[in-house]
Every structure is written in structure tokens, then in C-alpha cells.
PANUZA-888069 format. One record per residue (C-alpha): residue number from 1; residue in one letter; x, y, z. Coordinates in nm, 2 decimals, m for minus. Example, Ala and Ser with C-alpha at 12.3 -4.5 7.8 and 13.67 -1.06 7.14 Angstrom:
REM PANUZA-888069
<site guke="1" lovo="a" east="1.23" north="m0.45" up="0.78"/>
<site guke="2" lovo="s" east="1.37" north="m0.11" up="0.71"/>
This chain:
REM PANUZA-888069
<site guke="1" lovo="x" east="12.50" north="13.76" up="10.66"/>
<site guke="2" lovo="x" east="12.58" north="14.12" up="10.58"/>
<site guke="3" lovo="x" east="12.36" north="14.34" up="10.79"/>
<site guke="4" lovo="x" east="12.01" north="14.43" up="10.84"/>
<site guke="5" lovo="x" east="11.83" north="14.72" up="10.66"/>
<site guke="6" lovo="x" east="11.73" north="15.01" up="10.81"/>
<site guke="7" lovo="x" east="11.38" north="14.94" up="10.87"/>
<site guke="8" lovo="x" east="11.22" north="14.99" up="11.23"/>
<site guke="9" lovo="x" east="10.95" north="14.76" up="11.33"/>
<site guke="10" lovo="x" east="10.59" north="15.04" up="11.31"/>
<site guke="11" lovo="x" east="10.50" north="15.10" up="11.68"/>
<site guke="12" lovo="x" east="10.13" north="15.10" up="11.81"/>
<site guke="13" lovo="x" east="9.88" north="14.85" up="11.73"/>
<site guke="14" lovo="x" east="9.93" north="14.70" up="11.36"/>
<site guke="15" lovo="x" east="9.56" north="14.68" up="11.19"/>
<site guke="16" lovo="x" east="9.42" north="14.70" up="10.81"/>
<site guke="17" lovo="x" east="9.14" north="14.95" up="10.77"/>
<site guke="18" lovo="x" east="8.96" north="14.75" up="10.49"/>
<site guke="19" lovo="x" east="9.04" north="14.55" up="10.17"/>
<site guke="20" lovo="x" east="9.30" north="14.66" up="9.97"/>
<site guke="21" lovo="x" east="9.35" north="14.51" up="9.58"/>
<site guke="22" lovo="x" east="9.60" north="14.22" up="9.58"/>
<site guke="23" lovo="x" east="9.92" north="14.31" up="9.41"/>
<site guke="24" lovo="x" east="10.04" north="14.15" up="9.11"/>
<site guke="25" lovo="x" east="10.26" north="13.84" up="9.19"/>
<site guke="26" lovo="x" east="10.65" north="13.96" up="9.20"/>
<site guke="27" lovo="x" east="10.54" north="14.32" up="9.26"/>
<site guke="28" lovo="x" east="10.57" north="14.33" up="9.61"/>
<site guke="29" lovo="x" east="10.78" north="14.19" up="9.88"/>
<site guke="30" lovo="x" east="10.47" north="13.98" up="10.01"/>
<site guke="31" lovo="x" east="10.39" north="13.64" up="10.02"/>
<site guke="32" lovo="x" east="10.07" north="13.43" up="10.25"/>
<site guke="33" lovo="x" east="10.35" north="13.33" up="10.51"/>
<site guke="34" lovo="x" east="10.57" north="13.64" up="10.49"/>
<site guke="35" lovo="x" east="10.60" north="13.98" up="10.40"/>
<site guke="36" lovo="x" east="10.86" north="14.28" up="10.43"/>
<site guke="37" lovo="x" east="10.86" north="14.47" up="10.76"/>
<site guke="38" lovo="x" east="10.77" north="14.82" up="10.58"/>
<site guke="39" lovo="x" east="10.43" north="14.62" up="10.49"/>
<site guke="40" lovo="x" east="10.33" north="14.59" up="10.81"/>
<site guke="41" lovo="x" east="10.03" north="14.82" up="10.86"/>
<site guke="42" lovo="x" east="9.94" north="14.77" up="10.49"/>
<site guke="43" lovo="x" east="9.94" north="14.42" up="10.42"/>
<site guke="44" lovo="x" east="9.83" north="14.10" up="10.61"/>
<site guke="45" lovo="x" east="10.11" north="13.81" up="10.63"/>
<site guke="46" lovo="x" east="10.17" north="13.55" up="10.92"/>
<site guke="47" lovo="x" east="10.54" north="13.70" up="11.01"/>
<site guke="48" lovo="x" east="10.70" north="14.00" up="10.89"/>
<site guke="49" lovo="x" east="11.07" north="14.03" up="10.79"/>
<site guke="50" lovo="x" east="11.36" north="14.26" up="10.84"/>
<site guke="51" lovo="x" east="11.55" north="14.16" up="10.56"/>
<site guke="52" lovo="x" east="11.95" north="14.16" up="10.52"/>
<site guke="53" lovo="x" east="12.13" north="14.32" up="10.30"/>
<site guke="54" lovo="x" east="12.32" north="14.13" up="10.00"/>
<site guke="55" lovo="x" east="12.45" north="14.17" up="9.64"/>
<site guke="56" lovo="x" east="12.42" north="13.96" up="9.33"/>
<site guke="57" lovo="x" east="12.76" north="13.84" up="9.25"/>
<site guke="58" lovo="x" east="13.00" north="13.94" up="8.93"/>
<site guke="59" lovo="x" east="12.71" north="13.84" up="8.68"/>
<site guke="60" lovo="x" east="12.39" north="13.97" up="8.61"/>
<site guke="61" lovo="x" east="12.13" north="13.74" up="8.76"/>
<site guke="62" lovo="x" east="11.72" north="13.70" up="8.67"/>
<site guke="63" lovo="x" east="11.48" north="13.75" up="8.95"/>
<site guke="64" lovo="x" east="11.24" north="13.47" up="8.90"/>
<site guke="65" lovo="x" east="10.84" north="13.46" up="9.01"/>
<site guke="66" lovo="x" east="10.93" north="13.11" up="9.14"/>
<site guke="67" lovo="x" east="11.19" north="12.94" up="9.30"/>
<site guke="68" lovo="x" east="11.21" north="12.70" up="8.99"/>
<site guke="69" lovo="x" east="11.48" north="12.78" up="8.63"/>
<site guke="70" lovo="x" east="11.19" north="12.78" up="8.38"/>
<site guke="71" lovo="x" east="10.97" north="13.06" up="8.55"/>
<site guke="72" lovo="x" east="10.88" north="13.39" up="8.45"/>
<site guke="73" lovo="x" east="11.16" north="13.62" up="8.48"/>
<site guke="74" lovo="x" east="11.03" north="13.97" up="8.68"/>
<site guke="75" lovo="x" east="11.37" north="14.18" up="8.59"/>
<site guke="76" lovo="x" east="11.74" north="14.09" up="8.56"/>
<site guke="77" lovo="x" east="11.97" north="14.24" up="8.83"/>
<site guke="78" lovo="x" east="12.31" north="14.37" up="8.73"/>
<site guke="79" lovo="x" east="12.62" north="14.25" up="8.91"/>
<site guke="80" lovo="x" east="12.64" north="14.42" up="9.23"/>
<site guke="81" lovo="x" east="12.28" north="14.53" up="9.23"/>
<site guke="82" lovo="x" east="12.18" north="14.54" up="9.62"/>
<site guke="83" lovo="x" east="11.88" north="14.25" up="9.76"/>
<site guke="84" lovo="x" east="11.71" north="14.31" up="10.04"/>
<site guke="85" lovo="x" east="11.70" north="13.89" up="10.15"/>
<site guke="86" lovo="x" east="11.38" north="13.79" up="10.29"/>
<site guke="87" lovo="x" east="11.41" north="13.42" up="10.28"/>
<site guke="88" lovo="x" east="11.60" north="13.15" up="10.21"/>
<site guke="89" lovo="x" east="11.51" north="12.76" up="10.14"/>
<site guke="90" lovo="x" east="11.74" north="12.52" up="10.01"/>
<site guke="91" lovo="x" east="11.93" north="12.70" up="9.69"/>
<site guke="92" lovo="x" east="11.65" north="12.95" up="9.61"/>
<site guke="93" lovo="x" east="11.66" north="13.35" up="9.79"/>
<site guke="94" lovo="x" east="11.38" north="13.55" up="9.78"/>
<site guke="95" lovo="x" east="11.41" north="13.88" up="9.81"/>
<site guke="96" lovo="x" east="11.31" north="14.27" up="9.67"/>
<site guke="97" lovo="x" east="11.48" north="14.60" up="9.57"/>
<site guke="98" lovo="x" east="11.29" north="14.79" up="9.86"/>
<site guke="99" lovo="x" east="10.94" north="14.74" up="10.00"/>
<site guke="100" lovo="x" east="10.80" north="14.85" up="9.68"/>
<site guke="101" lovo="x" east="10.90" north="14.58" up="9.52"/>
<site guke="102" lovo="x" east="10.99" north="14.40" up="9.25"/>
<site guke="103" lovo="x" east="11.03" north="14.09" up="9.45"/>
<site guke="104" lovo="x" east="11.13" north="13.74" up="9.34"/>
<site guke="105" lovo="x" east="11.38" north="13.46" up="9.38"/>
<site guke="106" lovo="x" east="11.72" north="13.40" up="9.28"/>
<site guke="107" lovo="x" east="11.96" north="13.13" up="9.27"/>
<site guke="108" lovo="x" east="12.16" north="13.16" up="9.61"/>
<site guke="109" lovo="x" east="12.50" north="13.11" up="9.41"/>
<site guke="110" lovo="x" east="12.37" north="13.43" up="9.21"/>
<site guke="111" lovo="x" east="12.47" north="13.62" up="9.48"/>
<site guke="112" lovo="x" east="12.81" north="13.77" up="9.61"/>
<site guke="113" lovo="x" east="12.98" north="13.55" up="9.90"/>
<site guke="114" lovo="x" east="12.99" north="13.74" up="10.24"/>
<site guke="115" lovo="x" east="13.25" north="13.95" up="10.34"/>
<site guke="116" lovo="x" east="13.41" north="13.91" up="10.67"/>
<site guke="117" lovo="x" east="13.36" north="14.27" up="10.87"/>
């Protein structure tokens, strides 16, 4: 691992005021069992993530919708672009730009290795 973004975990209680639309799929950092920390008091998810900084290797990389090599690409990421990791299963990452998205997966060889501090 790298390190961890800057984000700080919102004091106070943590509650949604109402419905809010539902984002477009790779538009957000959110998923049912997860979401980014900075979503928090805007968005429902069973656990919330601080996510660690990383950065796609010495080739430009797709961000995919799913963690599979025929799915919809959301954008390509240029070599050395920074990810914000949220999760990672097997060979598939999936991570955002920011909180405000986009968010998708990548190929965990996409990225560059980690540096010893």
C-alpha cells in the first residue's frame, strides 16, 4: 500500500434526509456493499471506505464498469494517473478519481508496483 487519502471519517450521527436519485452505474464511488468515505452522509452502503492511494503503471489503462475484459469501458486512465483503491478481489481493483467519481475496475497489474517509503 501507498497511503491513505486525506479523507476524515464525518463526525456526528450519519443519517439520509430522504431519497436521493440513484447515480448512474461507474459514476460514483458507490456500490450495495461499499461506498467511498466522503459519501457517507449522502449515500447508504453497508461499510464505508478510506481508500489508498495508487497509480496506473507506465501504460494507459481502461476503467471498466465490471470487473470482467469485455465490459463497458467508463474512461481510460493515462499512465501515472492517481486511483483512489477502494477494493480489491482476486486480479480486479476498484477504485475512483475522487468521491465524485468516475469509479470502476481495473486490472490489478494495470497499476504501478509499490514503492518502498
Amino acid at each position: 500500500m501507498t497511503g491513505s487519502a486525506t479523507y476524515q471519517v464525518p463526525e456526528g450521527p450519519l443519517c439520509l434526509a430522504g431519497p436521493i436519485a440513484r447515480p448512474e452505474p461507474g459514476a460514483l464511488p458507490l456500490r450495495g456493499d461499499l461506498a467511498h468515505i466522503a459519501l457517507a452522509g449522502t449515500h447508504l452502503a453497508a461499510h464505508y471506505v478510506v481508500p489508498d492511494i495508487r497509480s496506473v503503471g507506465d501504460a494507459a489503462a481502461p476503467l471498466l464498469l465490471m470487473p470482467r475484459d469485455d465490459s463497458e469501458t467508463v474512461t481510460t486512465l493515462d499512465a501515472g494517473t492517481e486511483l483512489e483503491v477502494l477494493d480489491i478481489a482476486g486480479d480486479w481493483v476498484w477504485g475512483c478519481l475522487g468521491p465524485k467519481g468516475p469509479a470502476g475496475y481495473l486490472k490489478s497489474d494495470c497499476l504501478a508496483p509499490v514503492s518502498d517509503r
